[in-house]
N, C-alpha and C positions, 0 to 999 in steps of 0.2 A: 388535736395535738398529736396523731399520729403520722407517721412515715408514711405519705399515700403511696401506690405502687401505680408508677407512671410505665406505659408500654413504650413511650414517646421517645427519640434518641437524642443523642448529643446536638444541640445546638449550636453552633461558631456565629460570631461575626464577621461577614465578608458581604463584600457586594456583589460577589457572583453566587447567584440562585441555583443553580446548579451543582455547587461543590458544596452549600450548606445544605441543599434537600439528600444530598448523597452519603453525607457525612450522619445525618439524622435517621436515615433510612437504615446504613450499613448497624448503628448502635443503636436502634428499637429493638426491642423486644419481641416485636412478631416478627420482623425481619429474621433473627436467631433461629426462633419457633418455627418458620417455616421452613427454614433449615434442615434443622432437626426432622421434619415429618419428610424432606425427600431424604435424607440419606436412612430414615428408618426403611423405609421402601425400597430404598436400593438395596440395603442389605436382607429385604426379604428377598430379592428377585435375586439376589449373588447365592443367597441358600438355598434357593428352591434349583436355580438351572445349576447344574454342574460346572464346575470355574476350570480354566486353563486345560480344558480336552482337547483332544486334536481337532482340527476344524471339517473333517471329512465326516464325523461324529454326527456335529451340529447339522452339516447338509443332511443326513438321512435322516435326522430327528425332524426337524422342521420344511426341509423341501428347498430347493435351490430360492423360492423368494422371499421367505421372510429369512432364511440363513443371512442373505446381504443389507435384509433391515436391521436383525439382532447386531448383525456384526458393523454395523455405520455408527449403531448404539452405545457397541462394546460391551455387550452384555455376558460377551462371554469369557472377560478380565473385568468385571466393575469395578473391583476394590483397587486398582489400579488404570482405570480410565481417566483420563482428562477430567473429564467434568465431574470426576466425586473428588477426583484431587482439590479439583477447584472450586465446589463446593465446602470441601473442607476446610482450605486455605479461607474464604469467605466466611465461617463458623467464629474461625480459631479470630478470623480479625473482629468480628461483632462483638464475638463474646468478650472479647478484652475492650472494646470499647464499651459497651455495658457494664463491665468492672470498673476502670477508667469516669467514667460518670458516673458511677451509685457507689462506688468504696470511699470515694472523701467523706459523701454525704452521711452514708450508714456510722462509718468512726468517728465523724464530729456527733452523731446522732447520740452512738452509745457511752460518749463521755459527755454531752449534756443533763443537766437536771430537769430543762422545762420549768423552772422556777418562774418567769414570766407569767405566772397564770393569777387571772384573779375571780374573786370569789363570785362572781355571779357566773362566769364559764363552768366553774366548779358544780354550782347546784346543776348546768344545763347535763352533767357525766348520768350515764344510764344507771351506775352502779353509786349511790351515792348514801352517805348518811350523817345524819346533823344533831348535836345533842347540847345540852347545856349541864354546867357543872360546878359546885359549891367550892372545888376545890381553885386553887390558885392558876392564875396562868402558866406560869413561871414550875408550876409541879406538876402542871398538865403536861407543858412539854417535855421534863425530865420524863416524865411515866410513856408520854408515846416514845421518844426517841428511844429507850430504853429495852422497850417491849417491841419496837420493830427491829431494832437491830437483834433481837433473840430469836427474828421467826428470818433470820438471815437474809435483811435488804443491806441497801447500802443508802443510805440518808444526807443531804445538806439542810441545815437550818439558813431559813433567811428571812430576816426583819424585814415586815414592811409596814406602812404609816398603821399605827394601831393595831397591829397584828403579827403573828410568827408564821410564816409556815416550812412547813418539813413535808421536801423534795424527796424522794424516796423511790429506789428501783432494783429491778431485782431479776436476774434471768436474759440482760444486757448481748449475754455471749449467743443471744438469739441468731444475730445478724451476720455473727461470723459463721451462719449456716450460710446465706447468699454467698459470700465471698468465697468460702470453700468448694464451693456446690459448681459455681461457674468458672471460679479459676480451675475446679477438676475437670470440665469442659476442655479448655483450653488446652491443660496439662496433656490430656489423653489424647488431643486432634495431635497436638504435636510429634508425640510419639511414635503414634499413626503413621504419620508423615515421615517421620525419622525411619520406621521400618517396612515404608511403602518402598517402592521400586523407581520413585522418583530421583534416586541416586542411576539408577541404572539407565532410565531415563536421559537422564542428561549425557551420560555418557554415549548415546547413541546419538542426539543431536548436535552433541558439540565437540565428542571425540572420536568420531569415527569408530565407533561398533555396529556393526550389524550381525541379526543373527547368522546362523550358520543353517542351511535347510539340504543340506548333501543328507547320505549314510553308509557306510559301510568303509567307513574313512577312522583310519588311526588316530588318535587327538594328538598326536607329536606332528600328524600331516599338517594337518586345521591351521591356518593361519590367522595371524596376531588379531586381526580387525574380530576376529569373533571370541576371543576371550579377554576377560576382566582379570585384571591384576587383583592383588594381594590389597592394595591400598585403597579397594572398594568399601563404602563405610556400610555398606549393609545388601545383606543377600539374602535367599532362601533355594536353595536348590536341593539334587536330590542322585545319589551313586549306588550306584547296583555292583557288589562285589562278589564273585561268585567265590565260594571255600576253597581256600590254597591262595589266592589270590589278592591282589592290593592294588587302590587307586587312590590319586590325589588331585582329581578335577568333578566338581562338582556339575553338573546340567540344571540349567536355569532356563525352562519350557518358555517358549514365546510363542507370538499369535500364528509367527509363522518362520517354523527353525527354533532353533534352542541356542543360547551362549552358554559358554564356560567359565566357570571360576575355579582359579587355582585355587591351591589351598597351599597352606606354611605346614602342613603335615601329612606323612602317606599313612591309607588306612589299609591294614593288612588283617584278612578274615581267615581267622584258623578253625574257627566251628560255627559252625550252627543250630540252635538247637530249638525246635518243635513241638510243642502236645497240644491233644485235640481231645476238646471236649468229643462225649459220645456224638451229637447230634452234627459231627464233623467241623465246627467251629473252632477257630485257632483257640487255647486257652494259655498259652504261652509261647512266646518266641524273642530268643533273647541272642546274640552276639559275642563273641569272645575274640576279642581284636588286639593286634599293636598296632601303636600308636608310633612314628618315627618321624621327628623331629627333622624341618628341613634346615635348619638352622646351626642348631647344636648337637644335630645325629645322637639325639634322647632318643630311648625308646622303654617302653613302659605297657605294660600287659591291661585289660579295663574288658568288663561285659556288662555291653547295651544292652538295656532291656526297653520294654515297651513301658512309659514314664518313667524311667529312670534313664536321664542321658548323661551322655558324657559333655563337660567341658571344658577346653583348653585352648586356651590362646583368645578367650572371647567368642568362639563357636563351641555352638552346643550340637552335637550329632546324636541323633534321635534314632529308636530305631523304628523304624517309619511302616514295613512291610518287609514279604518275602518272594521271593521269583527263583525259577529254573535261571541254573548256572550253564547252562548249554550242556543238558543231560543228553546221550549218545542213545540213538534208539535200534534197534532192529526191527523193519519193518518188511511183511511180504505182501504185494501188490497181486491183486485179482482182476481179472477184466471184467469189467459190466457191460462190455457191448459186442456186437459179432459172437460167432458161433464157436471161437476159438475158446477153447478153455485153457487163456494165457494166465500164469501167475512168474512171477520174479522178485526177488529180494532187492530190498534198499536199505542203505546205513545211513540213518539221521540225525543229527546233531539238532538240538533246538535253538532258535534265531536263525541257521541258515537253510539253504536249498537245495533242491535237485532239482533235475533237468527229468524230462517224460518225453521221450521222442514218440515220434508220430507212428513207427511199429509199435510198441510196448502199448499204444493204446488203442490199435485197430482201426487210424483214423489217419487224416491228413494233419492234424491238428498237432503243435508242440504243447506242453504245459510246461509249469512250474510252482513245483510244492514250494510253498512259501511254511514253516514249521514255525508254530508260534507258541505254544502250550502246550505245558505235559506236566499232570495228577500224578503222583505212585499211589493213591488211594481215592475213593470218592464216596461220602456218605450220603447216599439218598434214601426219599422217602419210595419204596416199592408199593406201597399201599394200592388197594384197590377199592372200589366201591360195591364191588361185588357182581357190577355190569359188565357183559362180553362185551369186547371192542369192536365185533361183529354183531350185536343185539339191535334190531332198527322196529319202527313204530309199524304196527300190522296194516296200519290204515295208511301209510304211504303207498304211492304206486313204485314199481321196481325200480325207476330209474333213482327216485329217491333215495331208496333203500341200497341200492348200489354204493350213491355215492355220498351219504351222510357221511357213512362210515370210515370216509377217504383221512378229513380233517383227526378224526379221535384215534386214526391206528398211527399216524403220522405226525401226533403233536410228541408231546411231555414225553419222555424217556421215562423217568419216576420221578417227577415232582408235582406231589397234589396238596395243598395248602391244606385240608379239610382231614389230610390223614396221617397218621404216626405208625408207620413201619423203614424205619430207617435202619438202613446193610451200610457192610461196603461192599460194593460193586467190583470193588480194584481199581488199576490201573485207568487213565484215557490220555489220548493226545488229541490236538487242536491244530489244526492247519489250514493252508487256503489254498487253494487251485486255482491257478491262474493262466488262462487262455492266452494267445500269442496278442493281442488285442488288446489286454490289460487289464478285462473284467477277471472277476473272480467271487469265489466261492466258497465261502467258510462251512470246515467240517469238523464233526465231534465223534471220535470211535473209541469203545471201552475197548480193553485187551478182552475180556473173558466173556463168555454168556452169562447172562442176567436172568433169573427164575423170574417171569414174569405170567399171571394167572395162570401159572402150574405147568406152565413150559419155560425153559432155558432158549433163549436167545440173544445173539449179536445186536448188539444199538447202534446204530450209527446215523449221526445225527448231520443238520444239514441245515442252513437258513442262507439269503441273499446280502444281509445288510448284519453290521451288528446290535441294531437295536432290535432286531427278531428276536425271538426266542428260536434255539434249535428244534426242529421237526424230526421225528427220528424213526428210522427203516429198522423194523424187527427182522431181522436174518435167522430163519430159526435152526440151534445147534443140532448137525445130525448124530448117531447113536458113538459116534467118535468122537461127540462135542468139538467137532470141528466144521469149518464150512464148505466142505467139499461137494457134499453130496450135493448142499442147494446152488454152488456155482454148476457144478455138472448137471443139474435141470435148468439153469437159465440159460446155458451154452445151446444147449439140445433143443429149448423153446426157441433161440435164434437162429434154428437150422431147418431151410424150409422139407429135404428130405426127412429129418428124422419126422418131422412133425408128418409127413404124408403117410410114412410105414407107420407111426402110430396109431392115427387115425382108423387105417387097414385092420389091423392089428386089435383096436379096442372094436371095432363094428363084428369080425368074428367072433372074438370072445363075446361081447353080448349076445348074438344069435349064432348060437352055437349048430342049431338042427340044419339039417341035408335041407336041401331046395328054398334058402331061403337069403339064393348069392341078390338077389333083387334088393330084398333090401337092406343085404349087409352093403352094398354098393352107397344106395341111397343114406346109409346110417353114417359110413366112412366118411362121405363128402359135406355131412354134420357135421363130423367131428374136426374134419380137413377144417372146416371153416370156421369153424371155435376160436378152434387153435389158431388161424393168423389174424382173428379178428384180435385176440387175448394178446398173441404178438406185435401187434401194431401195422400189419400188414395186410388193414382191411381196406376200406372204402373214400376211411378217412385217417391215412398215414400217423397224423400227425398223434392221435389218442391211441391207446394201449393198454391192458389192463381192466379192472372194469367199468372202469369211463368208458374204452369204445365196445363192451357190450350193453352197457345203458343205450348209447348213444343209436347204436344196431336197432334195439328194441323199440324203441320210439317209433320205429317205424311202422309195428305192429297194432291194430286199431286196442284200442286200452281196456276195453274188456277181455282181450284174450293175453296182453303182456302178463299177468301172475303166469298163468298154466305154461306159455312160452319159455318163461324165466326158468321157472321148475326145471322143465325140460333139458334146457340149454345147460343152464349150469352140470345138473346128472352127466351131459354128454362131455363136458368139461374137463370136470373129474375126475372119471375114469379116462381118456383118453390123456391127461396128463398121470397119471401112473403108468400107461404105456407108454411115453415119452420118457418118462422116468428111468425105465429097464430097458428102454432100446438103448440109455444113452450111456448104461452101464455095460450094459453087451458091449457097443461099442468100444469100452475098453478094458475089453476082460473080463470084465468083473459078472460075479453069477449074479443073478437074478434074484431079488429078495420076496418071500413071502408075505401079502397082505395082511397085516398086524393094526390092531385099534390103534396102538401107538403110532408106527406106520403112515395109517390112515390121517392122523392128526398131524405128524410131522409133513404130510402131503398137504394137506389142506392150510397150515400156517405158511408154507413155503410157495404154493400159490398167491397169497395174501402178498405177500412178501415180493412176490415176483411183480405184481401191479403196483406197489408202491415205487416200486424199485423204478420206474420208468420216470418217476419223479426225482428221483434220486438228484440229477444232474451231475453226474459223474462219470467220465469213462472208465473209470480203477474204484477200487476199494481196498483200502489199505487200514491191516491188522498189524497192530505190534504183536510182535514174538518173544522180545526181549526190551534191556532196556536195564542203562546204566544212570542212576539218577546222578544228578549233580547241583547242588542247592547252592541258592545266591542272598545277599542280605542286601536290602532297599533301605539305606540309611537318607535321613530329610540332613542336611547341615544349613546350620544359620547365624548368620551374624546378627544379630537385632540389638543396635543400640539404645534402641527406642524404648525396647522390652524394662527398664528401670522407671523410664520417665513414666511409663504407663502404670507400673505398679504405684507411685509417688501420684499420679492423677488419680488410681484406687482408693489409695487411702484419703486423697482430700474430700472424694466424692462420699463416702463414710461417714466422715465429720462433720461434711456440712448437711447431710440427709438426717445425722442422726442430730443435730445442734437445731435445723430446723422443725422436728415432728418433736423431740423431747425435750426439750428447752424453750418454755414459754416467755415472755418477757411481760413485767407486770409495773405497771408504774402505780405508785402511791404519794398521795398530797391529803395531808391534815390542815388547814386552815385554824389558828386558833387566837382568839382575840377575847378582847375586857367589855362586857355590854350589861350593863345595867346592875350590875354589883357581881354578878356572872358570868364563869369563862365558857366563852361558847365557841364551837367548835364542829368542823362540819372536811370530812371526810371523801375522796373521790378516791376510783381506781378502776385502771382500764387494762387495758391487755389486747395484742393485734387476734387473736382464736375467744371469739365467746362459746365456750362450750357450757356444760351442765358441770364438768368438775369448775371451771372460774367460776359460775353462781354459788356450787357448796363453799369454793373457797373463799366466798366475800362473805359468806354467810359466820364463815369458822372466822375469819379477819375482825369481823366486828363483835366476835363474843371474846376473842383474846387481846384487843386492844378496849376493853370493859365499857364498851357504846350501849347503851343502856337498853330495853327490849323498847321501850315505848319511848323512845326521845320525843323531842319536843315536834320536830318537825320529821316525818320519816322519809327517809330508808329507799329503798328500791324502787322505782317507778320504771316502767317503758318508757324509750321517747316515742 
């Protein structure tokens, strides 16, 4: 007597086998079901990869060839691909055909009694029991109808030949868990759909939009074909307004180019305001805007916050994020190449550029600062592990130990997941350099020195692609905490005379005694060769640093490279401190006294000097100053959809909760005249056999007074 659940779909009459297997397919149940399981998958794969990034992103993520499989995929729009649209379109029609077939059936269901039953089906119920009784028929049934309607069924009596029975059910509104459950399916694809981009969609295939993929173009230049009117029924885009200033066209990111949406109002940004947790994490960031009507020249005062939006006219304006407003920078350029010790000022404005002519960098080469990022503060963790960055394993051989240490002086700036010493640092800006050719090179410089294991220095960071992480050159600060003194050693290390008079210069000093020009000679032309091996100007041009004295040593049989290395380095050392003070002579300047400190600011500045050859940069460029200027990243959306979905919410509620806590119980008494005795014999079934329906058949039969030992009993398994 139960409601079986069939998987099976809608059945038609026709003579064409094809349109009824189609029609039966589209409203099965597993057809739905499998549904359901790709678009749960797509929307793992939409949360796992990043949605709607620029596409130069995905190429450095994934590699030029599977970048053209993800993107044939559209993996990096899903929720707006084709084929989930279309799988969703396919959901929204099964599942309404599944309603369509099983909602007559369940409502005729839940207003029958099932009174057709007769008494031998009865005895076949799992849950059954049979008793016989002195009392009358006729007050038998008064006492059951009586007593079921007080454990709240709802009841029909119905005469049949020589017998009553009472039809009885209870928990009916089971079914209208299915109905809710799939018409909330339904409800929410739609809405989906309503606030998908397939409005926009269309608008590009059938009215002439395409996106717009120019930059540095006015949106009053921008022509018609690439913005959306007012009478778009639904959008999500996104306006960066820097403080003082006001916009009324939103950017609607595409796979390739961005469109524009008007808006029926301008958003004018008069503050903005900022706090940060300790650990530098935004902790508030809110808006303070008018609002001007383009219509009725309203205007009306309102501050966005983050979950609290604003909305008017049917757009809600979020406030989404924060960005530099095209903060003005002072920046002085140092040269990293050639013996010159070039520096010159530049004035920056963030989003735009400068120009690098081919003097200012020592080279034939033009650049172009591309200026994309600027911090007025940075909280990092400075922690350490208490390992020098120079500490290498005893059992390597030199070249090892050279160049372990390349990767760990030249990663992380200060972030180490494992440790909690978190500053601020100050001030950093972000830019790119870019060769005449149209490679380029993203870089990260703090304004200030950074105390890093007990010395202050300059970070500057550096990677090829943006999914690197930045790699960052320690410049260590001289006793001016400025960087002078170590461009004035890297100018002098690029100079093949100073390096020779050095050389001279550190072999006397170490052999100091009369008759002994032999091998201060032989000592010089050590030192001579250090120094352009260290320069880059050894054997093998193209290494520098102490790569090419690894590389040097190697050539040495490898029981004698430790004692070599010793050596080499010693000669090193000291003849770069006589580099150091020739290079200051050279410009006046007296001659400093050898100091531990001294000594240490020598030897990180060497460090420094071999990284630096990685650098990839002809300039190095410090802020000096630096006028912020903050911007507000508002999200605006029209989503009509956004109602129909909460209305698919609440169905999907009702019917989850109608089907797990509302059981449906049918009961039938059979009661008839047999042998001068009313006999009478009881079933009740239920779609969930749990342990509470066993206690409740249990309670059922001691409240409608079925006797403990009736004639015939009670419970049986089938």
């Amino acid at each position: 007597m139960e409601l079986e659940t069939n998987t099976s779909g809608l059945e038609i009459k026709t003579q064409r086998v094809w349109l009824a297997s189609s029609v039966e397919l589209l409203s099965s149940m597993r057809f739905a079901i499998s549904l359901l399981t790709i678009i749960a998958i797509s929307s793992i794969i939409g949360t796992v990869l990043k949605q709607n990034e620029p596409l130069p992103n995905y190429v450095n993520q994934f590699g030029p060839f599977w970048f053209e499989v993800f993107q044939h995929l559209s993996l990096y729009s899903v929720y707006s691909a084709w084929w989930f649209l279309a799988i969703m379109g396919f959901l929204v029609l099964s599942t309404s055909l599944c309603l369509i077939r099983n909602t007559p059936k369940m409502l005729k269901d839940m207003r029958s009694w099932r009174e057709n039953v007769r008494e031998q089906s009865l005895r076949n119920f799992r849950h059954k029991a049979e008793w016989r009784s002195t009392v009358s028929r006729e007050a038998m049934i008064q006492q059951m109808t009586q007593q079921i309607k007080n454990l709240g069924y709802q009841f029909k009596l119905v005469e049949k030949e020589n017998a009553s029975l009472i039809a009885a059910k209870k928990g009916a509104a089971n079914k209208w868990g299915y109905i809710f459950a799939h018409a909330a399916i339904v409800v929410i694809c739609i809405g989906g759909l309503l606030d998908s981009d397939l409005a926009i969609r269309f608008q590009q295939w059938f009215g002439g939009k395409v996106p717009f993929e120019g930059s540095g173009v006015l949106i009053s230049q921008i022509p018609a074909q690439h913005k959306l009117s007012l009478a778009n029924p639904t959008f999500r885009g996104n306006i960066a307004i820097p403080e003082g200033k006001s916009g009324d066209t939103a950017v609607i990111p595409q796979a390739k180019g961005v469109l524009l949406q008007e808006l029926p109002f301008t958003i004018r940004l008069k503050k903005f305001h900022i706090d940060f947790y300790s650990t530098g994490m935004p902790k508030l960031f809110a808006s303070d805007v008018t609002i001007v009507d383009h219509e009725t020249g309203k205007t009306f005062d309102s501050t966005i916050k983050v979950n609290h939006p604003l909305i008017y006219k049917g757009i809600a304006i979020f406030q989404s994020s924060f960005d530099d407003g095209g903060s003005l920078l002072q920046v002085q350029a140092h040269s990293m190449t050639g013996a010159n010790l070039g520096k010159f000022p530049i004035s920056a404005k963030m989003g735009g550029e400068n120009k690098l002519t081919a003097e200012q960098v020592n080279g034939r080469d033009e650049y172009t600062i591309e200026w994309s990022a600027f911090r007025p503060f940075n909280v990092e963790n400075l922690a350490r592990e208490g390992q020098d960055l120079r500490a290498v394993n005893s059992n390597q051989n030199f070249t090892q130990k050279l160049t372990a240490d390349l990767d760990k002086h030249s990663g992380s700036a200060a972030k180490n997941a494992n440790n909690k010493d978190l500053k601020n640092v100050g001030p950093s800006m972000q830019y790119k350099l870019r060769d005449k050719t149209g490679q380029a090179r993203e870089f990260h410089n703090y304004m200030q020195p950074v105390l890093l294991d007990g010395s202050w220095v300059f970070l500057a960071g550096a990677r090829d692609s943006p999914n690197e992480q930045f790699r960052y050159l320690r410049i260590p600060a001289d006793e001016d905490d400025k960087l002078d003194e170590w461009m004035r050693l890297r100018a002098a290390l690029a100079n093949p005379e100073l390096r020779s008079r050095a050389a001279e210069v550190y072999a006397k000093r170490a052999l100091p005694n009369a008759g002994a020009e032999a091998m201060q000679v032989q000592l010089a032309n050590s030192a001579k060769k250090g120094l352009s091996i260290f320069a880059g100007e050894g054997d093998a041009p193209k290494l520098a640093g102490f790569t090419a004295i690894a590389g040097f040593l190697e050539n040495i049989p490898a029981e004698e490279q430790t004692k070599a290395a010793d050596v080499f380095m010693k000669i090193l050392n000291g003849s770069m401190w006589d580099l150091w003070q020739l290079a200051r002579q050279k410009e006046g300047l007296p001659a400093l006294e050898l100091t531990e400190k001294r000594a240490q600011f020598l030897q990180l500045a060497t460090s420094a000097l071999s990284d630096a050859f990685f650098y990839g940069a002809p300039v190095y460029l410090q802020m000096t100053g630096f006028e912020e200027i903050k911007a507000s990243v508002f999200q605006v959306t029209r989503a009509p959809g956004q109602n129909v979905v909460y209305l698919g919410c609440l169905f999907l509620v009702i019917g989850v909760f109608s089907m797990f806590y509302i059981r449906e119980r049918r009961l039938w008494i059979w009661i008839k005249h047999d042998a001068g005795e009313t006999h009478a014999l009881m079933a009740l079934s239920s779609q969930r056999k749990t342990l509470d329906f066993e206690k409740e058949f249990e309670l059922l039969k001691k409240q409608l007074g079925v006797p403990e030992q009736p004639t015939e009993s009670v419970t049986t398994s089938s």
